[in-house]
N, C-alpha and C positions, 0 to 999 in steps of 0.2 A: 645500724638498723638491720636487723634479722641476719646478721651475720654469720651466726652460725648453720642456718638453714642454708643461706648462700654457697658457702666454701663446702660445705655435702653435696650441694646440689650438681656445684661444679664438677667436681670430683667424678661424681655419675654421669654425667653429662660427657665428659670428655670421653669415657669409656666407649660411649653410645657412636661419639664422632670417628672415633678409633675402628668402628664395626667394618669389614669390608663387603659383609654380606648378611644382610641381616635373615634370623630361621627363627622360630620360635624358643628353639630352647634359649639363643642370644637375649631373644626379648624378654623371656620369664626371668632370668640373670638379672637382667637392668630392673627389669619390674620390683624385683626383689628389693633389691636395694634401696629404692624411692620408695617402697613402703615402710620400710627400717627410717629412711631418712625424714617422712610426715611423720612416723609414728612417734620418734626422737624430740620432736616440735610440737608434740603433744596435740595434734590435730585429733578430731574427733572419727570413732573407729569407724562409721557407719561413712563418713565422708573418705578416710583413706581409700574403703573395698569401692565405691563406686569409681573413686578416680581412677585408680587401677585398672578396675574393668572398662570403664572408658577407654583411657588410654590405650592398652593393650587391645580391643577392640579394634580400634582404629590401626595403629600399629599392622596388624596383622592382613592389612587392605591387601589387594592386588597393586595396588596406586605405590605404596612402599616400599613391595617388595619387589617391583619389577623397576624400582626406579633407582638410576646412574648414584645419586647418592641418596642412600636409604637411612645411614645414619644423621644427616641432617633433617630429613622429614620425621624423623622421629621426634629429635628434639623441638622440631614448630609445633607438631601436634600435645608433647607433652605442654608446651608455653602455650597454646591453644585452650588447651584443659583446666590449665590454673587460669588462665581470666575468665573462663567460664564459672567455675566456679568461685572466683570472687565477686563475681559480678557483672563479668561482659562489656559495661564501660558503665560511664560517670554517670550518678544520679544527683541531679541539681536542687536547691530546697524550693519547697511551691511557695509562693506567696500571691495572697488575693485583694481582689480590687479593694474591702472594706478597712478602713482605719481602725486601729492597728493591724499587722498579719501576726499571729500570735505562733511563737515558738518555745515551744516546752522541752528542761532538760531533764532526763529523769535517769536513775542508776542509784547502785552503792556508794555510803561514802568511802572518800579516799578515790574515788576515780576520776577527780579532775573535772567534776562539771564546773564549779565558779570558775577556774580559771578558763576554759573554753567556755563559757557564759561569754569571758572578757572580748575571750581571740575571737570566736565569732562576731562580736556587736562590730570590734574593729574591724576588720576584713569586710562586713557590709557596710559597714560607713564608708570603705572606701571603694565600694562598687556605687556606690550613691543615695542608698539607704539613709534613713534621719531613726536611728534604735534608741531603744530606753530598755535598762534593765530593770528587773523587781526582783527583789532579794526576798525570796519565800523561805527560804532557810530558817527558822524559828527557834531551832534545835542545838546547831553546832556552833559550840565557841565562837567568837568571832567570824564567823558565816557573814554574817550581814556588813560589818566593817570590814571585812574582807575585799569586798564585794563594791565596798565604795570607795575604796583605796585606789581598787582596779577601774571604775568606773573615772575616777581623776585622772587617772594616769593615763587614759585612753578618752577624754574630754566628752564622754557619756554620762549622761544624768542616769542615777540609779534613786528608783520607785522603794521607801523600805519605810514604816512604820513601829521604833521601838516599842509603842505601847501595847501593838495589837499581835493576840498571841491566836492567832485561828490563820492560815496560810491562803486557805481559799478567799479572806478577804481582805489580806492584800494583793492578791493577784487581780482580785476585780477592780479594785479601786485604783493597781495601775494601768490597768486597762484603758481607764477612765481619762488618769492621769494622759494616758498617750494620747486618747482623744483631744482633750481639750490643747496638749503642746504641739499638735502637727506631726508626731511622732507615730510613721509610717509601719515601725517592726515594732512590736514587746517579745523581749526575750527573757521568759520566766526560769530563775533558777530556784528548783527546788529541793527538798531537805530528801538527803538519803540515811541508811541507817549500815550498820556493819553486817547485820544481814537483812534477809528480806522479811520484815514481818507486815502481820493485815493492818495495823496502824499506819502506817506510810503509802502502802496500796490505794489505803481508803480516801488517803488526802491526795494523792495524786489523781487517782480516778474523779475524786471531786473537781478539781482544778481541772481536769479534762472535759469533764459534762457540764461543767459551768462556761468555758471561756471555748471549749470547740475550734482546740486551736489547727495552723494550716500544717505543722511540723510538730509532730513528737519525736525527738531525738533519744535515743536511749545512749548514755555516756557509759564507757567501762575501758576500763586499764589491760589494755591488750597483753601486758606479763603476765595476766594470771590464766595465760592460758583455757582448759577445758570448762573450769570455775565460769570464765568470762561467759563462756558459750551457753552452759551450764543457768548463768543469772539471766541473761540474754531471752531464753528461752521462756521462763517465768516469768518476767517482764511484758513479752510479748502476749502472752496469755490471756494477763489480764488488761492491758492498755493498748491491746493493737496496734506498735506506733510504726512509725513511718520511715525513722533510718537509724541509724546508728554509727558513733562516733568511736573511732579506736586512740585514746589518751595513751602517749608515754610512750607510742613506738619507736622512737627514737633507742629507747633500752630495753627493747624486743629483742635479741640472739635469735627465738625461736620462730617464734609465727605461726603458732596455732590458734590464736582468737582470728588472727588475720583472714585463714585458709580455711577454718571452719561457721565460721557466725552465718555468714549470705546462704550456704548452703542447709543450716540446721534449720533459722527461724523465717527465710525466704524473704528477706529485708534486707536492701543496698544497705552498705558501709557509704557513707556520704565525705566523711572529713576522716582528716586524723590528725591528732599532737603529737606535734615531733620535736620538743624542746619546752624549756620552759617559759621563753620571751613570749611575748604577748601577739610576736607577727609569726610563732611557730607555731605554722596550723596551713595543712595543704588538705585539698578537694582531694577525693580518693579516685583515683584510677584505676581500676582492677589491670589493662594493660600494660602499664607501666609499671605495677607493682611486680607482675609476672614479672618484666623483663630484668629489672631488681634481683627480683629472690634467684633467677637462672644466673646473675652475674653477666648480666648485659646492660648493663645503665639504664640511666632515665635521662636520655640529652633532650626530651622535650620541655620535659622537669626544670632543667637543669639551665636551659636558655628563658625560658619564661621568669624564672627565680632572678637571673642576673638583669632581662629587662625589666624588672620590678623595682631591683634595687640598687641597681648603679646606677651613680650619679653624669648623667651623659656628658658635662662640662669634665669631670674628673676625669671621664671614662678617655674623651676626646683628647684633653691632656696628655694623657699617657702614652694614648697611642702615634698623638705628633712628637712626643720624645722619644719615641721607639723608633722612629723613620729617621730621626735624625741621630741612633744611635748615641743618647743623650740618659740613658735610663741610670737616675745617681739614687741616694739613701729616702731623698724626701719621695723619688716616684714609690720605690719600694713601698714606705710608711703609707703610700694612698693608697696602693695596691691591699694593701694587709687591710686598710679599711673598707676599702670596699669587701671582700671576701669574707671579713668580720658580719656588715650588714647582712650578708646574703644565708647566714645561719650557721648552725653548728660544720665542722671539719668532715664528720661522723657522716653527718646526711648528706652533705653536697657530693662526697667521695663517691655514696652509693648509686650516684645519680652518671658517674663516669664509666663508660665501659674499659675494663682491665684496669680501675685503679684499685682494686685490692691484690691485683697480681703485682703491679709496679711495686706498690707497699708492703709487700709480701707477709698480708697480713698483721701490721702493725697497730699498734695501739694507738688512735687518734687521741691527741688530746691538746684539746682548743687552747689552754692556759699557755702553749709554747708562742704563740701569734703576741701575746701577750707581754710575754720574755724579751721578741725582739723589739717591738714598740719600744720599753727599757732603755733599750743599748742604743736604737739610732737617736730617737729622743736625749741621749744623755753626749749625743755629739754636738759638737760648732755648727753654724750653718756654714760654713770654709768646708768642716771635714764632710757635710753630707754630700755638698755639691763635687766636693774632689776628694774621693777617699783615697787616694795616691799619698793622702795627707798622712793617714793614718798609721804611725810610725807606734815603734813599741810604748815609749812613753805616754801616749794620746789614747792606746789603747788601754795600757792601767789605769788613766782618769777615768776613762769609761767606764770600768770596770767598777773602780769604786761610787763613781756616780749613779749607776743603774741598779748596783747590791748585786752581781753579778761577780764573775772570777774569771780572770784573763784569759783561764780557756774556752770559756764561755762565749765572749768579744769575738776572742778567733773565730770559734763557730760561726758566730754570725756573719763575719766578715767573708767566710769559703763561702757560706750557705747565697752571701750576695752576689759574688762574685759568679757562682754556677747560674744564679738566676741571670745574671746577667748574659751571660753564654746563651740560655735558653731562649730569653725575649729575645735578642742578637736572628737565634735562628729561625724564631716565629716569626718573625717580622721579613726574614728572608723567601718560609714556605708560604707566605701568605697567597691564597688564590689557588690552593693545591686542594682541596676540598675540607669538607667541613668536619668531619671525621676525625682525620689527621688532626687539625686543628683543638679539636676540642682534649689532646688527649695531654697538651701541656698544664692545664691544673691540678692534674692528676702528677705531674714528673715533677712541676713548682713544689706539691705537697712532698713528695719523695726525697726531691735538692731538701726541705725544711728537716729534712730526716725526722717527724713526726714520732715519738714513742712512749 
């Protein structure tokens, strides 16, 4: 996630930490370069010149320049400037006393509303919400079986009428619908088109002045950069809404729909999709994103994310066989699953401060977690529990057992044996602060040698 904004960022950043005295000509140098590196990211121009001038602005305080380290207040101020201008902190969705609280998805197609249709109903079912979706989609191939596919799979009743070809009324009727089932949110996904024409306008503004809903969500695929901002904007024009969803960040390098939307059409970023599973979907931070894109993690992120999804009887496990230095193949395989639950490789790294320097950059790629599942799976329960077993012969079975090649097995077996080293020593620093601690999922990924 915004990778490549990241590693620029750094880059500049370190330079600033390097300053021993900060002058103006220093500052215009660094200024420079963050404006080459928004502009890179394809951020919007009129958002680059203000941040600039902000930042520099500030920068140029008495407060900086007379201060022991000036190259670090620089850098707060510049992480200052970016959550300002993403947003300054989290914007929650409203919802109102009357049954149903109506939420409306609206954008281009191909931007991922059904599917965040899905992830949102989920995520409020499980804050305690009772949702129902309505498939107003009339228009896109299987749009509507789309939609109820995902609504099974997420044990959500979805509102859709094959016969009736007018959108505004099915949205009334599941309106209706929610009434009569006790069903507290309607979450309306509607048809978008590959660009913006007044037919689509008209039907959405219809379903707006009809149902006055509490959320209009405007959905768009945060790759397409200036485009996004660009649709974003015309959108807002005619529908006034209320926040907006960034889809597919997860394969964002750059981060110009990110850095520029709050600032163009003056509407919080609310959510964003970061994967394709149905629980890949996080509240938007604008502070945590700052500290992201500067290459400083997200360990709030990042502990909220593992109390969500590790399983504390698993969790507890592991950690009484780590005290008794007892950590064998089967702890591993629980380990790998938990880590698996908690979402892609790609996002959780970004959430670690310095694990793209431990990784030096490497290509995350989730399908390796996968590989070694394979190889332990294709062992005895003798060999998980005591790999001292695992002799060359046992390790060609594996080999062939798993569709793997016997250097492959090795790999795994060095990669287990380092892990094993590591927990060894986490279990020793334990009670040294939380910091240090957190920085072994990031060195576990490193030992997987991930590429």
């Amino acid at each position: 996630m915004l990778d490549d904004l990241t590693n620029k960022f750094e880059s500049v950043l370190k330079k600033i930490r390097g300053q021993g005295k900060i002058t103006e000509t220093n500052i215009e140098e660094s200024l420079r370069e963050i404006r080459r590196v928004l502009f890179d990211a394809d951020v919007n121009y009129k958002v680059v010149s203000k941040f600039i001038s902000d930042v520099k602005e500030r920068s140029l305080g008495q407060n900086v320049l007379t201060s022991i380290t000036p190259g670090q207040l620089i850098v707060k101020i510049i992480n200052d400037e970016l959550i300002t201008l993403m947003g300054s902190e989290k914007s929650d969705i409203k919802f109102s006393e009357r049954i149903p609280s109506v939420i409306m998805l609206v954008g281009l197609q191909g931007s991922g509303k059904t599917t965040f249709s899905a992830k949102l109903a989920k995520l409020l079912k499980s804050k305690g919400r009772n949702p129902v979706l309505a498939a107003c989609d009339i228009y896109r191939p299987a749009a509507i079986e789309q939609l109820k596919i995902l609504g099974k799979q997420i044990d959500i009743p979805v509102y859709s009428d094959d016969n009736e070809k007018d959108a505004l009324k099915i949205a009334l009727a599941a309106n209706e619908y929610a009434k009569k089932n006790a069903r507290d949110t309607l979450i309306i996904d509607t048809a978008g088109r590959l660009a913006i024409d007044e037919e689509m306008m008209n039907e959405v503004k219809g379903i707006k002045d009809a149902l006055n809903p509490e959320e209009i969500l405007f959905v768009v695929d945060s790759m397409t950069g200036q485009d996004a901002v660009n649709t974003a904007k015309t959108f807002h024009d005619r529908l006034d809404y209320h926040g907006v969803v960034l889809t597919k960040l997860d394969g964002d390098t750059r981060g110009g729909a990110a850095l520029s939307i709050k600032a163009v059409v003056n509407v919080p970023i609310k959510y964003s999709g970061i994967g394709e599973k149905l629980d890949a979907i996080e509240q938007f931070h604008p502070d945590r994103m700052a500290s992201r894109i500067l290459g400083m993690g997200d360990i709030v992120s990042f502990v909220e994310k593992a109390q969500t999804e590790f399983d504390i009887s698993d969790a507890s496990e592991i950690e009484s066989r780590l005290k008794k230095n007892k950590f064998d193949y089967n702890d591993f395989l629980l380990y790998l699953g938990q880590i698996k639950k908690m979402g892609s490789l790609s996002g959780l790294l970004s959430m670690i401060p310095g694990a793209n320097k431990m990784l030096k950059n490497q290509q995350v790629d989730d399908s390796v977690l996968v590989k070694i599942e394979c190889v332990i799976q294709s062992m005895t329960n003798d060999e998980r529990h005591n790999p001292a077993l695992l002799n060359g012969s046992r390790r060609r079975r594996i080999a062939n057992g798993s569709g793997n090649t016997i250097q492959h097995v090795n790999k795994v077996i060095r990669q287990f044996e380092d892990m094993q080293k590591l927990m060894k020593q986490f279990n020793k620093d334990k009670g040294r602060g939380m910091m240090k601690k957190m920085k072994l999922p990031a060195q576990l990924m490193n030992e997987l040698k991930i590429n």
